[in-house]
Every structure is written in C-alpha cells, then in structure tokens.
N, C-alpha and C positions, 0 to 999 in steps of 0.2 A: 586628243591625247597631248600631254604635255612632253614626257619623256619619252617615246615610242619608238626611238632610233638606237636605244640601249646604250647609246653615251651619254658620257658625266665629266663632260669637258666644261660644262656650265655649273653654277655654285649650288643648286639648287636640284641638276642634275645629279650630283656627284651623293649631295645630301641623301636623297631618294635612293639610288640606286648600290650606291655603297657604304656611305654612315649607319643609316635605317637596318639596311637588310644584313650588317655584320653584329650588330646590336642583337637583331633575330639569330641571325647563326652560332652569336657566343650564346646567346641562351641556352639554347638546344645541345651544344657542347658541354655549357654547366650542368645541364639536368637531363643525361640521355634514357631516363626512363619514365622521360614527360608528366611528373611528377607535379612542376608548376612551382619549383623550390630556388628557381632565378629570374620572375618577373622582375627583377630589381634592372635589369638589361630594357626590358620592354620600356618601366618608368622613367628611364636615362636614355631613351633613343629618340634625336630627332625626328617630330613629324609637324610639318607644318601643313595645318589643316585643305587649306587650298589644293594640295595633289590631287584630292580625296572633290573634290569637283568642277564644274567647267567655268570658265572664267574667257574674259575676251582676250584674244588671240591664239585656246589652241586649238585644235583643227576641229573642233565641234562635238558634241554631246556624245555622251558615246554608248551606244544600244542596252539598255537594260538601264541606265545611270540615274533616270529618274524611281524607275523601281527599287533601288539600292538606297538611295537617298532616300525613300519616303520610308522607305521598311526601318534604316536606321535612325531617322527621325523619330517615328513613332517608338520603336523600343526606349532611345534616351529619352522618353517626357515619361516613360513608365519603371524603367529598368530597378531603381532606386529601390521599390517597392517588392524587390523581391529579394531582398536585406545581401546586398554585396556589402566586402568589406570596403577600406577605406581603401587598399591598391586594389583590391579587386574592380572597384568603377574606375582607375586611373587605369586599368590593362585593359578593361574590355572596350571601353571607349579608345584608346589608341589602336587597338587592335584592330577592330569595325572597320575606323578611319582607313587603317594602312591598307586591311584587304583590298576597299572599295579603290584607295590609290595604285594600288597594285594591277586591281583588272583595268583600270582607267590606262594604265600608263606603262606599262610592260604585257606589249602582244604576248609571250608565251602563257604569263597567269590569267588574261585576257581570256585565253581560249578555255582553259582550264579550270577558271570560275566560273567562266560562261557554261561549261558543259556539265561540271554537277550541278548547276542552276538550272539550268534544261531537264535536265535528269531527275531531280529534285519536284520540279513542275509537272513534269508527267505523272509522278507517283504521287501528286498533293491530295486525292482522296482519300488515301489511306491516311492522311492528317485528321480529318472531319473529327472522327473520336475523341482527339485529344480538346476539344472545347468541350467536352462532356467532363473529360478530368484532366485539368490542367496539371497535377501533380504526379499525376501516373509513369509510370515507368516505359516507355517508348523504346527506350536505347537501339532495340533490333532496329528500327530506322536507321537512325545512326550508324549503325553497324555495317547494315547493307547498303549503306551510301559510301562508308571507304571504302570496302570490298569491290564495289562498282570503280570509283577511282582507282583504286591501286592495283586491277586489272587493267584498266584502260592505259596509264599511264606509264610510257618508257621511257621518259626522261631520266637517268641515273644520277644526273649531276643533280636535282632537286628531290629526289623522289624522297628520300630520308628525311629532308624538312618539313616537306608538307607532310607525311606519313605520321612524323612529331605533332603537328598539332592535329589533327584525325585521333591519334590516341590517344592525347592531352584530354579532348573533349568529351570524348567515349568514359574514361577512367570520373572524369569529373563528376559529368552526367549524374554516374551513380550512384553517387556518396555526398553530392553536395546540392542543396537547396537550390541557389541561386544560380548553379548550371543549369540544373534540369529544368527551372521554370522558366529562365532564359529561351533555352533551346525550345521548351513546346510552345513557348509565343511564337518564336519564328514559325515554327512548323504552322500553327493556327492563322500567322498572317500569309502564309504562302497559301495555304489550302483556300481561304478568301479572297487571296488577291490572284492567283496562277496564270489566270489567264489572261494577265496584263504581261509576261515576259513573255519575251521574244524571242524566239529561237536564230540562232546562224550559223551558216555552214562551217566556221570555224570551230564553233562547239561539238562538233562531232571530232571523237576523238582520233580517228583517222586522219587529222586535219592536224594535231596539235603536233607542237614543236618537238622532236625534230622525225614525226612521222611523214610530214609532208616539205614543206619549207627547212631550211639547213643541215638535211643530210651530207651535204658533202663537210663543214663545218665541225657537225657533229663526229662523222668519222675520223677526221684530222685530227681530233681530240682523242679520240679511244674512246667515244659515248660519252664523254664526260661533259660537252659544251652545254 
C-alpha cells in the first residue's frame, strides 16, 4: 500500500485521501437521490493513475490486486462497445481507477471491497446464466449484494456514501444500456474467473473497521470515526 497509515501529510497523500474523496463527497451532497446529475465533481477530481497499482517501494502487492487489475483491464479494451456516453467513459474509468486505489490503499475500504468481493465469489454461479443473455435484467443480484453490505456494515461515518453509490448502480442498471451491460460483464467475468480470488480474514465483516480494530477511536467520536 502506498497510503495505509491514513495520513496526507505527504502531497500525494493528501491528493488521495482528501482532494479525491471530497470531490466524491460533494457529489453525493449535489445529488442525494443518486440520480448521477453531478458526475461533473468525479470529472474534476484528482486521480493519478499510479494509486490504483503497485509500484517500487510500496510495501507490495496487495491480495486480490492482480485480479482487480486484470478484470479492469479486460473491461476498458471492451467497455466502449456497449455505447457509454462521452463523460460516462470519463466516470466509469475514474471510478474503477479510484475503487481499485481505494481497496489498495485505505485499510477500512480494503476490508470492505475485499468482503463483497468474497461474497460476490461465493455466489458467482448463480452468474453462469447471464452468458446466455447478456442483456437480461439481473438487478436481484445487485440488490442482494447491498442488502448483504448494508447489513454487514456499521461504519456510520461512511455508510451513506458507499450506500450512494450501491443505489446509483441499482437505479442505473435498469433503465440504462450501458450499466447493465457493464455490470453483467463483470458478473460473467467473475463467474469465469472466481476462483482466482482470494479470500482473508479481514474480509470477514466482523473484522472490518471499527468492529474489530478502532473501537476505542471510534467511540471517542460518537461512531462517527
């Protein structure tokens, strides 16, 4: 990881951990009914590509990263072709970027991506159908993957964010082409590839931040840290 100590006393830290992710926050502030009506924040947010994977001197690869990397790879040589608009490939391409820099490089989304990735991989044969109809309507997926999240998760200070774009994607899904053929690729490459991700005891959501690790932190906040 390159950021992992959750300080931004360095220029690049600070970029990552508080330029990027207030860029994210005033979106969701412009748009609280995840509508998708202030990407203009996503296409004006620093991300310099590098977060998003491992490079000589940070502390080494970090589990799942080549599977993240290959999945996003393979989508952008394809993505194009399932008619996004002209900011729609400027957000979903940043977006990809930032998640993948996000579980790379801040332990609590770390555990968090890693465990609906986990989660996700357990459930990939109920994907197989969707290579039979790429254009079908799946969304119950989708549905019972935030459900699963948004039970698991008690983080209060984050949970409204990520819960924004769980719905963002849900609402998209089913009215717009190029989400939902989007999303059943992923689904298709996960069902094909699943059993290349790696499970870890961090992913288990008993583990994630601040069920196990900064409870006292957390308290001192009111729940809010």
């Amino acid at each position: 990881m390159k950021f992992d100590d959750g300080l931004w006393i360095e220029e690049e830290a600070y970029k990552f951990h508080i330029e990027a992710k207030n860029h994210l926050r005033q979106m969701i502030a412009d748009d609280p009914k995840s509508e998708g009506t202030a990407f203009q924040h996503v296409v004006d947010m620093p991300l310099n590509e590098s977060w998003a994977k491992f490079e000589d001197g940070d502390q080494g690869i970090v589990r799942n990263e080549i599977f993240l990397k290959k999945m996003a790879d393979n989508y952008f040589e394809v993505y194009e072709k399932f008619g996004p608009t002209d900011i729609e490939k400027i957000v979903v391409k940043k977006m990809i970027l930032f998640t993948i820099a996000l579980y790379r490089n801040d332990s609590a989304y770390f555990e968090r991506i890693g465990g609906v990735g986990t989660y996700v991989c357990k459930n990939a044969d109920k994907f197989k159908i969707i290579q039979d109809d790429p254009w079908g309507d799946y969304s119950a997926y989708l549905v019972g993957i935030y459900k699963w999240w948004k039970q698991n998760d008690k983080r209060k200070r984050t949970k409204a964010w990520i819960a924004w774009m769980f719905i963002h994607i849900i609402k998209k899904y089913q009215d717009n082409q190029f989400y939902r053929h989007s999303i059943n690729w992923a689904f298709i490459f996960i069902h094909l590839n699943h059993m290349r991700w790696e499970d870890d005891e961090l992913f288990s959501p008993d583990r994630w931040f601040p069920a196990s690790r900064g409870k006292f932190a957390n308290a001192l906040y009111g729940g809010t840290y």
